[in-house]
N, C-alpha and C positions, 0 to 999 in steps of 0.2 A: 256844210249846212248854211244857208244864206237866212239868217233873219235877222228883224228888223225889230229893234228895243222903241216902241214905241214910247212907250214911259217907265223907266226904270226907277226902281225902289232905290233909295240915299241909305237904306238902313236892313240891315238883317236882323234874323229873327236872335241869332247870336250877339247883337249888338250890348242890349241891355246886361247879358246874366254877369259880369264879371263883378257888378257892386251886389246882387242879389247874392252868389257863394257865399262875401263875407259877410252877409245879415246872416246868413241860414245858419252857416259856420258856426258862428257867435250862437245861435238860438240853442243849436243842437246841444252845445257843448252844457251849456247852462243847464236844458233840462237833463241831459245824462248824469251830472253831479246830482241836483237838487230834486229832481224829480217832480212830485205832484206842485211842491210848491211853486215852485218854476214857471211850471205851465199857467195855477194860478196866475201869477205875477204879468203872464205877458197874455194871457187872458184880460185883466183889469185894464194895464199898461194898452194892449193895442185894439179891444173890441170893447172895452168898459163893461165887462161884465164880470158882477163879482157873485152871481146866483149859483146855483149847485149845477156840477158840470152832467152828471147822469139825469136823464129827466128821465122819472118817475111814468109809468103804467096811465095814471093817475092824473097827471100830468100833461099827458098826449093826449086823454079825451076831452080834460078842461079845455084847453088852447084849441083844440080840432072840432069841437062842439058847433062852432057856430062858420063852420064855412061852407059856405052857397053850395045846395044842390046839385047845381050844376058845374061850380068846382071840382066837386068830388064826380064827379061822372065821367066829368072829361079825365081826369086824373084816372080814375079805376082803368077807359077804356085803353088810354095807350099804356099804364102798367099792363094790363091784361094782351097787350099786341107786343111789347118789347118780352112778356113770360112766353107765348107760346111761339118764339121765333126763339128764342133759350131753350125753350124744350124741344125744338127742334135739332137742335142744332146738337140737343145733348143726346139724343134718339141716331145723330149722323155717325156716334163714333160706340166704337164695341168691343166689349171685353173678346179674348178670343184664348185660344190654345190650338198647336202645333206639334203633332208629332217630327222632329228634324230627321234624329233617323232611330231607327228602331228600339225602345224602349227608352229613350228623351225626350219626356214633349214641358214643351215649355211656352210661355202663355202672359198674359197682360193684364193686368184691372185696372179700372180707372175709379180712382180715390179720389173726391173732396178734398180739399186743405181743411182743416179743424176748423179757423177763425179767417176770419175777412175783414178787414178794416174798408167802409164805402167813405171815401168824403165827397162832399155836396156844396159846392161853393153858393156862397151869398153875398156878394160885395156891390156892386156896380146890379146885379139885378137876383132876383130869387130864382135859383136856378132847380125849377119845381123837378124837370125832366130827369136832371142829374140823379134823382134818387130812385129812380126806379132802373133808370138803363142799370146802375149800378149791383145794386139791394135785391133786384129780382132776379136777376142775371144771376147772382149768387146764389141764390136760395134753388134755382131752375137747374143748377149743377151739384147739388144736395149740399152746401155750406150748413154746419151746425151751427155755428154763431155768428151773426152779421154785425158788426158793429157799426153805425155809422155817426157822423161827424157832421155836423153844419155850425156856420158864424151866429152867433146874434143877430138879430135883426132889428136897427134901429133902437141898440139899447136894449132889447127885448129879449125875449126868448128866441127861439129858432124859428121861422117863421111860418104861420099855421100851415101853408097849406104844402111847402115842402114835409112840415112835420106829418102832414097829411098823407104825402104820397110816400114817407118813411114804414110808414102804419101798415097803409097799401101793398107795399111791394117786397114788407116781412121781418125787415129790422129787429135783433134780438134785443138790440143796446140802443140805444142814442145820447148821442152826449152832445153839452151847447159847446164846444171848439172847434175852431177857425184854424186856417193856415199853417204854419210850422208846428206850433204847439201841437196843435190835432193830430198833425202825421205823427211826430214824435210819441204822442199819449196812445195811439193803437200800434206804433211799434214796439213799445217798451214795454204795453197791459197797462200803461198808468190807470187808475179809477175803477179800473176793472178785472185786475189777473190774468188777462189771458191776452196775450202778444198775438199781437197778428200775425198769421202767416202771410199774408198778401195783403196790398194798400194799395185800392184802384181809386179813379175817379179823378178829374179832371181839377184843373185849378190854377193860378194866376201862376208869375213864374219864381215867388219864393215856396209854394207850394213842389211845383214841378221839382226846384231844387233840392227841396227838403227830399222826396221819393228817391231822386236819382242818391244822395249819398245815402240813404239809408240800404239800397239795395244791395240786398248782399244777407245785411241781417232781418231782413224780408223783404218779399216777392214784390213786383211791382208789375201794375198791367202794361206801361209801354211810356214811354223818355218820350215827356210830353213838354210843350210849350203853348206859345199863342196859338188860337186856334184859326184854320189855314184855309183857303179858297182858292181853286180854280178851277174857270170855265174855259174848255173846249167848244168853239162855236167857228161854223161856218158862213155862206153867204143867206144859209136859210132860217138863220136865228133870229130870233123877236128882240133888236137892240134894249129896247125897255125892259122885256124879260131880264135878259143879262146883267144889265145896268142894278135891276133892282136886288137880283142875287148875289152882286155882288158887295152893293150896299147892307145886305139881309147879316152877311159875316164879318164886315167890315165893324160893322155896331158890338160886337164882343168886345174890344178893346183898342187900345192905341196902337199896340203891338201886334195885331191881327193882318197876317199878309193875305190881298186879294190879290190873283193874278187871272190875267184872260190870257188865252193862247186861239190864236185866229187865223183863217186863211183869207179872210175878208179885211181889206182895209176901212173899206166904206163902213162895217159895222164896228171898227176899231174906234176909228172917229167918232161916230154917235154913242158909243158908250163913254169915250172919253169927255164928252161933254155932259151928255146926260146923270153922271155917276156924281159929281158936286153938286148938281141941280136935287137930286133927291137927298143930300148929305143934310143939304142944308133946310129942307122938309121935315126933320128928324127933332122930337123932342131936344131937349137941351142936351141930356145924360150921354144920349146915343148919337147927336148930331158932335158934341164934343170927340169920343171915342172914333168915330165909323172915320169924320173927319184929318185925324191924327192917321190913322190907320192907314188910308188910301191915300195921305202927299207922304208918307215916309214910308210904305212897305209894298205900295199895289205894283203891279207892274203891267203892260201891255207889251206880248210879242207877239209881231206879225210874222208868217212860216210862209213856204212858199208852196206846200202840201198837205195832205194830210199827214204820211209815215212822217215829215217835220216835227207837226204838233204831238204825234202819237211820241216821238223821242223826248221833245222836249215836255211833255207831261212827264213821262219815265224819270227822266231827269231832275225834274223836281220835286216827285214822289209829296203829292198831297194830301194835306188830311181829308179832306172833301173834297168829289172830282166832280162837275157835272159835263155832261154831254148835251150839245145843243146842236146837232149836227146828221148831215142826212146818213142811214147803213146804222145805224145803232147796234148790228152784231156786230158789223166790222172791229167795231172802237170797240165793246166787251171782249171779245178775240184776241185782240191786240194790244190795250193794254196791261200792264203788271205792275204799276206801283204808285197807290190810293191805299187811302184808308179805308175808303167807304167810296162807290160809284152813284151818280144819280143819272140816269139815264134817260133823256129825252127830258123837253121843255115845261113838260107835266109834273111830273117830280122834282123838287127843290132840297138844299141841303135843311131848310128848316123842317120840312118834312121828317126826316132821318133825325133831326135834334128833338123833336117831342114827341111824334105819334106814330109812326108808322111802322118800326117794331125794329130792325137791328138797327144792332148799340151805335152810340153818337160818342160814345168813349172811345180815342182813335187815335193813332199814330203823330206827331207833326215832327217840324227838325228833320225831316227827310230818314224817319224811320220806316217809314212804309216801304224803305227797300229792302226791309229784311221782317216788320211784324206786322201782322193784324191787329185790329183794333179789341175791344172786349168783349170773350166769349164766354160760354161754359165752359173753353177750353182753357183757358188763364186760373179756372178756377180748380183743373181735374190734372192730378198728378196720373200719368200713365206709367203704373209701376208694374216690373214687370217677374216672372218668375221661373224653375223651373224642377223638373223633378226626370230620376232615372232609376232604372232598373241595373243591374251587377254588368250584363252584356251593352249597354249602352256604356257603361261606366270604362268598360274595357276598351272600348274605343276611341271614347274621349278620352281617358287617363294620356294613354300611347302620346297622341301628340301633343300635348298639353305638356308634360315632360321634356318629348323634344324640342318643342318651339320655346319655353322657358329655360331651356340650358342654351339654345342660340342664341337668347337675350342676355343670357349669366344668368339668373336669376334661378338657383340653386335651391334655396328654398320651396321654392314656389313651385318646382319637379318636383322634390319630395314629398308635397302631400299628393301628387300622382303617386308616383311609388309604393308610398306607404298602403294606397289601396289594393292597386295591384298586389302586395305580397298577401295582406287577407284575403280578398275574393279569389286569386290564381296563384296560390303557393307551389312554388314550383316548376311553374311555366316559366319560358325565356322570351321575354317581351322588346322588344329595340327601345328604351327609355329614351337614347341621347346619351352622351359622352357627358360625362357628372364635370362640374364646372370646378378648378382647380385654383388655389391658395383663397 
């Protein structure tokens, strides 16, 4: 493979976590001993907020009362495009049953988990979108209680109009906590009794850290980090397009990797100049971050093909892919590992982050080589079952026996046996040779 590192990243997205483990570490242990109070504590300590962490019914209409018409519209509509691409998706998969063989049939249901824990990041910006990809998603997969999680805002409560699209998109609970605390308080039931079974949603990377060590003693949607960018473009791409898309992701954080992967030098170049030129366009908040972002994580490879670009996409499995490049089946056809595809120069990753209906909740860390991002399917246990009749039973028994006496596993023949002698006393069955000392 002959390419060419036009501008290589000084830093991976692995760079940062090693001082983050020992904050989280530190956080977790505190609130496992101490509990609510704990949480209080680094409640006050790191967001200054010392108001009551469940807000009130009561609450959410005071604070939601006065946000602009047209707030709420746009909010309702893409809650309402992120729910019926959830209900589709939950319409994709089906309970079933199977007769195997003749009086065994055995069969599937797909369960809801009980509880859902949604967090909502608010830090660097109100992250309105996060509550719905999340909270409706759940609720579109029949979740009985939603719990969700956002920071303070500015000192304040949680901020209206996220509190807004909490409302919107079904929320049982909502509580004012941020970051570790938050994960911890819907892992444990703190405030509320009921442990989450699953804690999805997006968040900086002692958040991120907090899910991964909790997983285990609940579900987590997918081993997340900074959120990730690249663009596929050929010699047919609009440089300014590109440039501005990558800018578009770059603005999440300092730690946000944009990467372009190209068969064109000439549009390599004019992105690579163009891409500081709008950095520096960028309010303060977002010209700070996009800036840090793209001299320490962006990277530019030139391919000398497309199967090139198509591998080294694969290879670096993003959380947001877009395609800017002629054949648009070809590249859906070909490639397997994204979070989420955007397809042709019409479509954008900001698209996909607010409105346009599947989740923006998504893989990075080069997990998209093995999961998708959040579905109704993160939220639906497929459990499965089975049932038989005496002559089914006689069939299974037979080798069930033998194959567990060729493993030793002695026991585990004799409740074959044991059936065999009630349903067929008397008969001579080939068990297996009984497993000895």
């Amino acid at each position: 493979m002959s390419l060419e590192y036009l501008k290589r990243a000084s830093k991976t997205p692995e760079t940062e976590t090693g001082a983050a483990q020992k904050v989280v570490t530190e956080m977790l242990a505190a609130i496992e001993k101490n509990g609510e109070e704990a949480v209080r504590d680094f409640a006050l300590k790191l967001d200054k907020w010392s108001g009551d962490i469940v807000v009130t019914q009561e609450e959410i209409e005071r604070r939601t009362r006065n946000v602009p018409e047209i707030v709420k519209r746009d909010i309702e509509f893409a809650a309402d495009q992120v729910r019926r691409f959830a209900v589709a998706q939950r319409e994709s998969v089906h309970e079933f049953s199977v007769e195997l063989v003749p009086g065994l049939t055995a069969g599937q249901r797909l369960i809801p988990v009980n509880v859902a824990g949604c967090y909502v990041p608010t830090g660097r910006y109100a992250h309105i979108a996060s509550a719905y990809m999340s909270i409706a998603t759940a609720k579109a997969a029949g979740v009985k209680t939603v719990i969700a999680c956002s920071t303070p805002y500015k000192g304040e409560g949680i901020h209206p109009y996220v509190l807004y699209a909490m409302k919107v998109a079904g929320a049982d609970v909502v509580m004012t906590l941020g970051g570790v605390q938050a994960i911890a308080s819907m892992a444990y039931g703190l405030f509320t009794g009921k442990p989450a079974d699953i804690i999805v949603g997006p968040g900086n990377k002692y958040v991120a850290e907090a899910k991964r060590m909790l997983f285990g003693k609940v579900g987590i949607d997918v081993f997340a980090g900074p959120s990730e960018v690249a663009i596929i473009a050929d010699d047919s791409a609009d440089p300014e397009i590109v440039a501005s898309d990558l800018v578009g992701q770059c603005e999440h954080g300092h730690e946000s990797p944009a990467w372009l992967f190209t068969t064109s030098r000439q549009l390599a170049d004019a992105v690579m100049q163009r891409v500081p030129e709008l950095i520096e366009q960028l309010p303060a908040t977002a010209r700070d971050a996009a800036g840090d972002a793209w001299r320490d994580y962006g990277e530019v490879i030139l391919c000398s093909n497309r199967e090139e670009v198509a591998e080294v996409s694969d290879r670096y499995a993003c959380e947001h892919l877009e395609v800017h490049a002629a054949e648009l089946e070809w590249w859906l056809q070909r490639l397997t590992n994204y979070g989420s595809l955007f397809l042709g120069e019409e479509t954008t990753v900001a698209f996909g982050d607010k409105t346009s209906g599947p989740n923006h909740i998504l893989p990075t860390k080069f997990a998209a080589r093995y999961s998708g991002g959040l579905s109704v399917h993160k939220f639906l246990k497929p459990l499965t079952w089975q049932r038989m009749d005496r002559e089914a039973c006689k069939t299974i028994a037979q080798a069930t026996a033998r194959i567990s006496r060729l493993e030793g596993m002695e026991a585990h023949a004799r409740t074959a046996d044991a059936r065999m002698q009630k349903y067929f006393a008397g008969h001579n069955f080939n068990l297996g040779v009984a497993v000895e000392g």
